[in-house]
Backbone as ProteinMPNN parsed JSONL, in Angstrom:
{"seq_chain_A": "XXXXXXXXXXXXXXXXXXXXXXXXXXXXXXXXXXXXXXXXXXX", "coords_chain_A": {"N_chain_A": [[-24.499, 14.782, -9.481], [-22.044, 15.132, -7.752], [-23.202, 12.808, -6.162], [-22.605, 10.747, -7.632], [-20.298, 10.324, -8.29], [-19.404, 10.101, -5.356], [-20.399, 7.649, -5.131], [-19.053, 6.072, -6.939], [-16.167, 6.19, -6.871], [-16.602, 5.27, -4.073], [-16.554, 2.303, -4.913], [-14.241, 2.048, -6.521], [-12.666, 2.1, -3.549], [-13.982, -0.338, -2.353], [-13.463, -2.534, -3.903], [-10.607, -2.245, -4.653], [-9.832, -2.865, -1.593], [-10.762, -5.563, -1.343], [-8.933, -7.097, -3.046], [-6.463, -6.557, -2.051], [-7.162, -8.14, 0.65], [-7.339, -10.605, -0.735], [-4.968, -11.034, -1.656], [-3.245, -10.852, 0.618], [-4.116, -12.847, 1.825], [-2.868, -14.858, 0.176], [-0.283, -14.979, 0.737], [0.414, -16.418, 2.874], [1.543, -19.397, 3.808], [0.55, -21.26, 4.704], [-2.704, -21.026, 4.01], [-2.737, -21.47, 1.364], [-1.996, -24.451, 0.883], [-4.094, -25.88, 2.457], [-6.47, -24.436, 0.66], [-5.481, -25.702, -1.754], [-6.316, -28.138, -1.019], [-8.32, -28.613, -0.647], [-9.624, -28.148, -2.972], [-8.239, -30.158, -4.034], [-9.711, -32.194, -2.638], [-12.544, -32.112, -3.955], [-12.049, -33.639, -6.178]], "CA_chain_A": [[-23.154, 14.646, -10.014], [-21.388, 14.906, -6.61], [-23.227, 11.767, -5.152], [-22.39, 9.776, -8.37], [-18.525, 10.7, -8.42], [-18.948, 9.34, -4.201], [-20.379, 6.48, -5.367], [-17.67, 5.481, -8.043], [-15.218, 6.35, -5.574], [-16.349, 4.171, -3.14], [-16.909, 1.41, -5.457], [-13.282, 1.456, -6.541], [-12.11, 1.538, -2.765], [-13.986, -1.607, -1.513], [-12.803, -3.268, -4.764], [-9.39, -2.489, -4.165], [-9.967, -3.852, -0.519], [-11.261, -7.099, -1.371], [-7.662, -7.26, -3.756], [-5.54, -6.376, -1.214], [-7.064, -8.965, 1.122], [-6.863, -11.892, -1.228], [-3.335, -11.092, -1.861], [-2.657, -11.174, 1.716], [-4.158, -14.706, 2.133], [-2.089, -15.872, -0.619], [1.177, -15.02, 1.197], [0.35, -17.443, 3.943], [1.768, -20.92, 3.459], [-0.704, -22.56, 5.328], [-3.804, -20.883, 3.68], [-2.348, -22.171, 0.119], [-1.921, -25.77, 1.363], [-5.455, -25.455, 3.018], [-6.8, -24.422, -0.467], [-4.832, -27.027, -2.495], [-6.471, -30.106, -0.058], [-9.919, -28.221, -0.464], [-10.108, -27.955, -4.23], [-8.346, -31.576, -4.647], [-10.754, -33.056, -2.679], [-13.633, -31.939, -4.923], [-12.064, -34.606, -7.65]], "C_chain_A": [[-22.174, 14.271, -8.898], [-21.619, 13.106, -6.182], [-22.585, 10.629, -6.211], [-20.976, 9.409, -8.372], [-18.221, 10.117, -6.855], [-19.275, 8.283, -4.357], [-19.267, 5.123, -5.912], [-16.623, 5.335, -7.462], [-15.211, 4.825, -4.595], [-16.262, 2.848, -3.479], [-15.53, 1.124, -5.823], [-12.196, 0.956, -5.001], [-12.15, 0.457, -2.549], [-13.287, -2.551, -2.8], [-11.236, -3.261, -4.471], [-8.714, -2.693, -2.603], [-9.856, -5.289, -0.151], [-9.901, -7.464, -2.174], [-6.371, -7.698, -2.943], [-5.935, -7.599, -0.284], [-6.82, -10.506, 0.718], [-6.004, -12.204, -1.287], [-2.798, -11.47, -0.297], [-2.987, -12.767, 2.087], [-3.367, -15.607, 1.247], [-0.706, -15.96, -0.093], [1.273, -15.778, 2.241], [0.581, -18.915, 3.333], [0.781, -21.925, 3.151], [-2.38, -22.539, 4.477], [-3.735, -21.346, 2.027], [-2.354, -23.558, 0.026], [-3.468, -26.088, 1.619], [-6.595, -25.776, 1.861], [-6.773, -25.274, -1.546], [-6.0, -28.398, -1.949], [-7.88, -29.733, -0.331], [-10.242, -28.353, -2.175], [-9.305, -29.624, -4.737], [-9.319, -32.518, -4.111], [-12.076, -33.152, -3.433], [-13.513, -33.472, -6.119], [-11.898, -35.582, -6.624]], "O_chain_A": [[-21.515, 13.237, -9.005], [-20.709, 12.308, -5.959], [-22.068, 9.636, -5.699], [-20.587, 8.244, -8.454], [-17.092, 9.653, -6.693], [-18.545, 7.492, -3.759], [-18.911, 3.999, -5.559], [-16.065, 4.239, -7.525], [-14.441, 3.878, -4.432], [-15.935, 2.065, -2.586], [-15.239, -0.045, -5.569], [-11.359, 0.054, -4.991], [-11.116, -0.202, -2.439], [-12.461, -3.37, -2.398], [-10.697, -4.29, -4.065], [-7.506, -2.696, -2.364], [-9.285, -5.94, 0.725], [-9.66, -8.611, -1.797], [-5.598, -8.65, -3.048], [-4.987, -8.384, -0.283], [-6.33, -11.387, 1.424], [-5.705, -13.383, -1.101], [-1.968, -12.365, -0.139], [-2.216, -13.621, 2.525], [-3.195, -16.809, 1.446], [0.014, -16.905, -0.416], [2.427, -15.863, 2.661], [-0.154, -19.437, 2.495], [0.382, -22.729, 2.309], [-3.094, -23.528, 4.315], [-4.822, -21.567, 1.493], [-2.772, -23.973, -1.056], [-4.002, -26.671, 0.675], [-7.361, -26.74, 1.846], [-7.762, -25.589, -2.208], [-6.303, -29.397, -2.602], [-8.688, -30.656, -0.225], [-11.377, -28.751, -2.438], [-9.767, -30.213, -5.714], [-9.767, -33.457, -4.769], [-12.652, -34.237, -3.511], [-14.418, -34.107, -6.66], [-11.806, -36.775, -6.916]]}, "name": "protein", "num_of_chains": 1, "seq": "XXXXXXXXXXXXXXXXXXXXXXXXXXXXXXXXXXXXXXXXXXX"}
């Protein structure tokens, strides 16, 4: 019961890790621009 309840736990930290860092790359100018030139070159 214990290890399942540290599991779950930890499972929502790194998730709300990986959140927090996306958000931070989106507040960068440059890494939006970057992104933009990377997903129009695909077409």
């Amino acid at each position: 019961m214990q290890r399942q309840r540290l599991t779950r736990i930890s499972a929502w930290l790194a998730a709300c890790a990986v959140l927090l860092g996306v958000f931070a790359l989106y507040t960068q100018p440059d890494f939006l621009v970057v992104l933009a030139n990377q997903v129009w070159a695909c077409f």
